[in-house]
Every structure is written in structure tokens, then in C-alpha cells.
N, C-alpha and C positions, 0 to 999 in steps of 0.2 A: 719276852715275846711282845709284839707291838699289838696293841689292843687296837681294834677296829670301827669302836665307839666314837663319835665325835666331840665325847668330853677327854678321849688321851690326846687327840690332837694340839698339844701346849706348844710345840716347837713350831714356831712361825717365825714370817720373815721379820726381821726390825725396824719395819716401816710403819705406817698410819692404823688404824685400828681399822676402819673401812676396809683395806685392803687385806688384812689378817680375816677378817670374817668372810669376806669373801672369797678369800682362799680356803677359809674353813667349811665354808656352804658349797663350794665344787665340789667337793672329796664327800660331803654331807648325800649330796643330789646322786653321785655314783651310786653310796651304798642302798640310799634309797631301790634306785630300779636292780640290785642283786639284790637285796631283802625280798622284791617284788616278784623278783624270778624263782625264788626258791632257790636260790643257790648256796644258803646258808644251811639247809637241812643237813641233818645226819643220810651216811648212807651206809647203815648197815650190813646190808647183804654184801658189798660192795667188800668191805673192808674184811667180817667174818670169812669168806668165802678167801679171800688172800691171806688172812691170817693162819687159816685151819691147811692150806694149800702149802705156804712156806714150810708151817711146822715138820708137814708129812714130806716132803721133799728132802729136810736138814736130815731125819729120821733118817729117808731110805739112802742117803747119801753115808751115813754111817756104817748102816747097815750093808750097802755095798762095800765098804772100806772090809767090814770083818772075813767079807766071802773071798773078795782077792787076794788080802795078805798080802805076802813080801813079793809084788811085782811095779814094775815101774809104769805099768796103766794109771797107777795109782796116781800118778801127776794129772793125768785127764781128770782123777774124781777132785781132786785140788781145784782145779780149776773151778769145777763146778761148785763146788765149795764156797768161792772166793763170789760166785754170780750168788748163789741164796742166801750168805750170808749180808751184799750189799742189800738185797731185794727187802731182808728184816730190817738190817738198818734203817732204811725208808720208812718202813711201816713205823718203827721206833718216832720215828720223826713227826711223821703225819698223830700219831699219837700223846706227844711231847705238845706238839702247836693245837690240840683238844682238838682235832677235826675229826676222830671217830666218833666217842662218846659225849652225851648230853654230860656226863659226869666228869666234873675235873678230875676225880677223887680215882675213877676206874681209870680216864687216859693217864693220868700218873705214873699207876702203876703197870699199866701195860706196856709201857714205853720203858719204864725202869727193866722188868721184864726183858723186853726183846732184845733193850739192848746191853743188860747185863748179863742174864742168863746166855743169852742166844749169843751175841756178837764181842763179847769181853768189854764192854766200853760201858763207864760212868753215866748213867743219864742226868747226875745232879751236877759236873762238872759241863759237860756238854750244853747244858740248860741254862747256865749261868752265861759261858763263852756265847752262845748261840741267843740269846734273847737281848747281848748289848749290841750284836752285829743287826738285827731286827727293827732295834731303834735306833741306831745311825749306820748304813750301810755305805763305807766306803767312808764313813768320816776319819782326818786323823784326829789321833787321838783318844779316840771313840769307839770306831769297830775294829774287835781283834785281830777280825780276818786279815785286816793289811796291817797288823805290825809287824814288829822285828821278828823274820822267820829265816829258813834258808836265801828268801829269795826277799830283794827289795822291790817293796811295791808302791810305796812311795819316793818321789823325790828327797823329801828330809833323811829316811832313810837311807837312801842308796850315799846323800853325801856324807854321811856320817860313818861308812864303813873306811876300813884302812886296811893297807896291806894286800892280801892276794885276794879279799873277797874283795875289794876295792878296781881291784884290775879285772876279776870276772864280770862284773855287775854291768857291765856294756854288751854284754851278750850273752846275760842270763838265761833270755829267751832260750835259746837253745839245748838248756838246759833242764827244762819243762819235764821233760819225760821223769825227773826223781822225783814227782808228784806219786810213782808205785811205794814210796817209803809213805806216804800218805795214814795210810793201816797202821804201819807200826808204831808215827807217831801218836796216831790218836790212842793206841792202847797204853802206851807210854804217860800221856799225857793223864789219861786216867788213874794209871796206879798213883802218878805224882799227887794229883789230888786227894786220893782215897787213904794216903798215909799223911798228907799232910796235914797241918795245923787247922786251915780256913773252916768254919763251919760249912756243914754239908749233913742235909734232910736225910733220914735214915741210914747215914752212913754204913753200920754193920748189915745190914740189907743189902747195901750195895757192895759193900768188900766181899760176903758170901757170893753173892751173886759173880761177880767178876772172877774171884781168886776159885770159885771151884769150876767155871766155865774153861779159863786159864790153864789152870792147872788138871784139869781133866784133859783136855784137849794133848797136851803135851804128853802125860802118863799113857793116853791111849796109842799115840803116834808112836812112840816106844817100846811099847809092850806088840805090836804088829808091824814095825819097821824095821831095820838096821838104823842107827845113826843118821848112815849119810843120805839114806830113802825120806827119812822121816827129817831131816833139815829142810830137802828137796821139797816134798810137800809141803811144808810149813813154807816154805818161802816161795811156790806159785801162790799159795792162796792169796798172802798177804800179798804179795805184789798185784794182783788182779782186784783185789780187796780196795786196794790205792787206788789203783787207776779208775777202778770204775767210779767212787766216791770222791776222789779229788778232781777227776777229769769232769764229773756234773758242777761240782760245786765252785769249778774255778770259772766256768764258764756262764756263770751266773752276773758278776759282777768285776772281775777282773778286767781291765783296758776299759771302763767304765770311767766318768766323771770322777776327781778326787774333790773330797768335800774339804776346805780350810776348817780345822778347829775354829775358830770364831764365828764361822758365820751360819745362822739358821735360815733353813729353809720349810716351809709346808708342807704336811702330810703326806700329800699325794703328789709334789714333785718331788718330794726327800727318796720316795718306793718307786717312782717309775722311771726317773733319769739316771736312779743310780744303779738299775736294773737292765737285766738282757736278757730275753727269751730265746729257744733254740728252736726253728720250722722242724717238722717235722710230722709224721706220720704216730699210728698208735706204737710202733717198734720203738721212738726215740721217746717216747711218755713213756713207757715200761720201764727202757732202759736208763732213765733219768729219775725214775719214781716221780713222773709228775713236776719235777723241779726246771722243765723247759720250758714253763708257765711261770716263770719266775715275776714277772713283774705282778699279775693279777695274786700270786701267792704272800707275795708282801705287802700287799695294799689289802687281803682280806687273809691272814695266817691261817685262822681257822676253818676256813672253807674247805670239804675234803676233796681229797683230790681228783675223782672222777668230775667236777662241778668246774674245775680252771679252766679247761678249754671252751663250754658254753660263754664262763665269764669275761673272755679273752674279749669276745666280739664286743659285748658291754664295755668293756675298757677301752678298747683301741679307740671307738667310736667318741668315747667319752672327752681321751685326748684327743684328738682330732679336733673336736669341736673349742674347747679350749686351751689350745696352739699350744699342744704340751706335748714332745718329742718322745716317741715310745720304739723303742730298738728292739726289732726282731730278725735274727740273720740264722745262715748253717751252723754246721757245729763246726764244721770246717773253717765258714767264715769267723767263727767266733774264735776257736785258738789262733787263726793269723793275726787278729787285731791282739790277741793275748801275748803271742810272742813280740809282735813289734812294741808294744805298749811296753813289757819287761825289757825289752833292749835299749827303749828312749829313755826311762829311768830316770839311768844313770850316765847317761850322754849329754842333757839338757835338763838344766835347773828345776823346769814344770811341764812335760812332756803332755798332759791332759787337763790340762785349767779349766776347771768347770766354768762354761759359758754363761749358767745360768747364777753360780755364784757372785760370779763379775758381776753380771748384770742385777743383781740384789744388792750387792754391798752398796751401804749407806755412805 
């Protein structure tokens, strides 16, 4: 997780010293006037009040599963399933990046919580993947999110496949929508790390928590479904599960500037050019958990998230003033640049040269 202090800011550009300070004193002068606004406070009520809200929701969502029984409405509660269990995820997350609690010690474990108990997913696996994508977003080499996955998202990558992934990768784009497998990879990628080797902070805490949320989950489908009702179900949730949490989170930084492994960049150009916010009303913050605030979220992680959109204005204003590029578009506009962005790939050696890299490189 990227700390917010002006002593984690070590990764600057490889020019003069002069110039590194005072790339360090921009980003210094932002946090200054969010300090001054109060936007770094806890917001308790805020967060309690969603937390105590989800729980009784997942509840009565069960709770309706037991009343219906073996009918095929039962896909309608799937659904809804698939919305409250992204809505935990979020909070997991907001939890995960300390923006609830003054205590590391409580967001830890609430986050471990949410999203082991509640959503089947590692928070120590998650935590590790998700805090190197935090300090280099979009770098290769660096941030997981654009490695080798289904889809290439870099150049290097895409020239390096062979065979029939090699003839798709020109119009992967179009292929966008298997972001609903999203779900199933991330619980996938969970068990992987929860049996494997790599250390991992309270492991058996976190294997209970997953393997009996798992494995509860499936024994009850079972024991109230037929087979094929209770595949059905299990595969709207998940597929809704996906879409909602890969459709936020690709729109974050996807068709964004690609960062060259060699070259450093500053604090607060590293979080706002390699960033992209979604317009939007209070409907697409809900539906996003806040994460359509993306660029003020990565320049201040721990800020909660009712506090992004006052911060917004702070920031915009901030770039502005200091000729520094800050991308705010639809959600619409955002997957078209997504899709064409995955199409150019693999069509052209470097489809998105960061400009601002060029123009750094020594």
C-alpha cells in the first residue's frame, strides 16, 4: 500500500536533485491543504452504518434462499447475492487501505473478516498483489495487474504470445466481457496461495475463514437445490461477482500510460497520469465503492471513501496549476478507450508511450 507521507516518496525522476525536491514539495503542498480540510479523518458513522447494513442484507438474502427452496426465482436472489457480496468486498478494501479505523490492528482484521468470512477471498494474498499495483501502477514489471493474464496488456506481452493466443490478441478487445470469470479467478487465486508455500500472516485464520465460507456456501446450495438449480445459482452470482469488481477495477487504469521498467517517475505524477476517474453521480460511487475517484484514492489510499469526491476538487485544481494531466471521462467513455487500447496491443509494437516518460528519460 503506498504510504502517503512525504518520506515514502523515494521514487523520483533521475534528474538533478533541485528537481526531485521539487517534485517532492508539489505532492508535499497537496497533502498539506487535504490535512487542512479534514479529509484525512475517520468516518465512522459512515463506514459502521454500511458495515452493520451489508451484514443484515447477506443475512436476509439467505434467509430468503431458505423460504423459497427449489424454485428458479432463486436466480433473481443470485443476483442479488453477487451486488452484496461486491458491496463487502469494497468495504474489505476500504478496510485493507486503514481508511476505517485509527487502528491498523482492527482494519486488518476487518478486512480479513469481510473478505474471508463473507466473500471467500484471502486478504493476505490480495494485500500483497494489491499494495505492489499501489506503488507502481501500470509499471512493467512492477504492477501485477498488467501481467501475463488472459488478456495482453502490454506490448511485451502481447509480442511474446504464440500460436492462437497470438492471432486473438488483435482483437482481444472484444473479448472484454470474460472479465464475469473475474470472481472465480480471484477465489482461485486465493486457495493457490492459502495451500501454497509463500509465507502468509495468520494463515490458518485465513484457510478457516475461506474453506468454511466455501465450503458452507456450496453444502447449502445442495442441500436446498437440485444440482442443476444450484450450478445455475452459483454461476449468476459469480458471474455478476466478476463483472461488477473487474468492470470497476479495469476501468481504473486500463488504456492508461504504460510505465517502461527503467524509468522513475514522482509521487504524484507516478498516481495521477497513471490513473482514471469515472463522472458520475452518487449511483456510480456506490456502484464502484468509491473506486471512480480513482486518481485522489491513489495519491491519498487511506483517505475514506465518503472524503474522495470533496478531495477531487483539491486535486484537479492542484494539477491544473502544476501542468499535470488528470483524466476524468464516462464509464462508457472509459471501456471504449479500454477496448481499443487491448486491440492496439497487439497490432503495434507500443500502442500508449507514456509521454510523460519520454519526456523524463535522461
Amino acid at each position: 500500500m503506498s504510504a502517503t507521507s512525504p518520506s515514502a516518496i523515494a521514487d523520483t525522476t533521475t534528474e538533478s536533485v533541485p528537481r526531485r525536491v521539487r517534485h517532492v514539495s508539489t505532492y508535499t503542498e497537496l497533502a498539506h491543504k487535504v490535512q487542512a480540510a479534514g479529509l484525512l479523518r475517520r468516518r465512522y458513522a459512515y463506514y459502521w452504518s454500511r458495515i452493520i447494513l451489508a451484514t443484515a442484507v447477506f443475512a436476509g438474502v439467505w434467509v430468503t434462499f431458505a423460504f423459497l427452496g427449489d424454485s428458479w426465482y432463486q436466480l433473481l436472489l443470485a443476483a442479488g447475492l453477487g451486488v452484496v457480496l461486491t458491496q463487502i468486498s469494497f468495504l474489505g478494501h476500504d478496510s485493507a487501505h486503514r481508511q476505517i479505523f485509527r487502528s491498523h490492528h482492527w482494519n486488518d482484521w476487518m478486512s480479513r473478516v469481510l473478505s474471508g468470512l463473507f466473500a471467500g477471498l484471502s486478504h493476505g494474498w490480495w494485500m500483497s498483489k494489491h499494495s505492489r499495483h499501489h506503488a507502481n501502477p501500470n509499471k512493467e514489471g512492477a504492477d501485477p495487474d498488467i501481467g501475463p493474464s488472459a488478456f495482453a496488456f502490454t506490448p511485451a506481452i502481447a509480442q511474446s504470445r504464440r500460436g492462437l493466443a497470438a492471432r486473438l490478441t488483435p482483437w482481444q478487445g472484444y473479448f472484454f466481457p470474460l472479465i464475469m470469470f473475474v470472481g472465480l479467478a480471484l477465489h482461485v487465486a486465493s486457495i493457490q496461495r492459502l495451500v501454497g508455500r509463500q509465507p502468509l500472516k495468520h494463515r490458518w485464520w485465513e484457510v478457516a475463514f475461506v474453506a468454511g465460507r466455501l465450503g458452507g456456501y456450496v453444502t447449502v446450495l445442495l442441500l436446498v437445490l437440485p444440482p442443476g438449480k444450484a450450478a445455475a445459482f452459483f454461476g449468476v452470482q459469480m458471474a455478476l461477482f466478476g463483472l461488477l469488481l473487474g468492470g470497476t477495477f479495469a476501468t481504473n487504469h486500463l488504456g492508461m500510460p504504460i510505465v517502461p521498467a527503467d524509468q522513475k517517475i514522482d509521487f504524484l505524477r507516478r498516481q495521477v497520469l497513471m490513473s482514471r476517474n469515472i463522472s458520475g453521480g452518487r449511483f456510480t460511487t456506490f456502484a464502484m465503492g468509491g473506486l471512480n475517484y480513482q486518481i485522489e484514492h491513489h495519491l491519498f489510499p487511506s483517505m475514506p471513501r465518503p472524503n474522495l469526491r470533496r478531495a477531487r476538487t483539491l486535486v484537479r485544481d492542484h494539477c491544473a496549476k502544476h501542468d499535470i494531466h488528470y483524466t476524468e471521462t464516462s464509464f462508457v467513455g472509459a471501456y471504449r478507450a479500454i477496448v481499443r487500447y487491448l486491440n492496439a496491443v497487439g497490432r503495434v509494437p507500443d500502442p500508449f508511450r507514456c509521454p510523460l516518460a519520454t519526456q523524463l528519460r535522461t
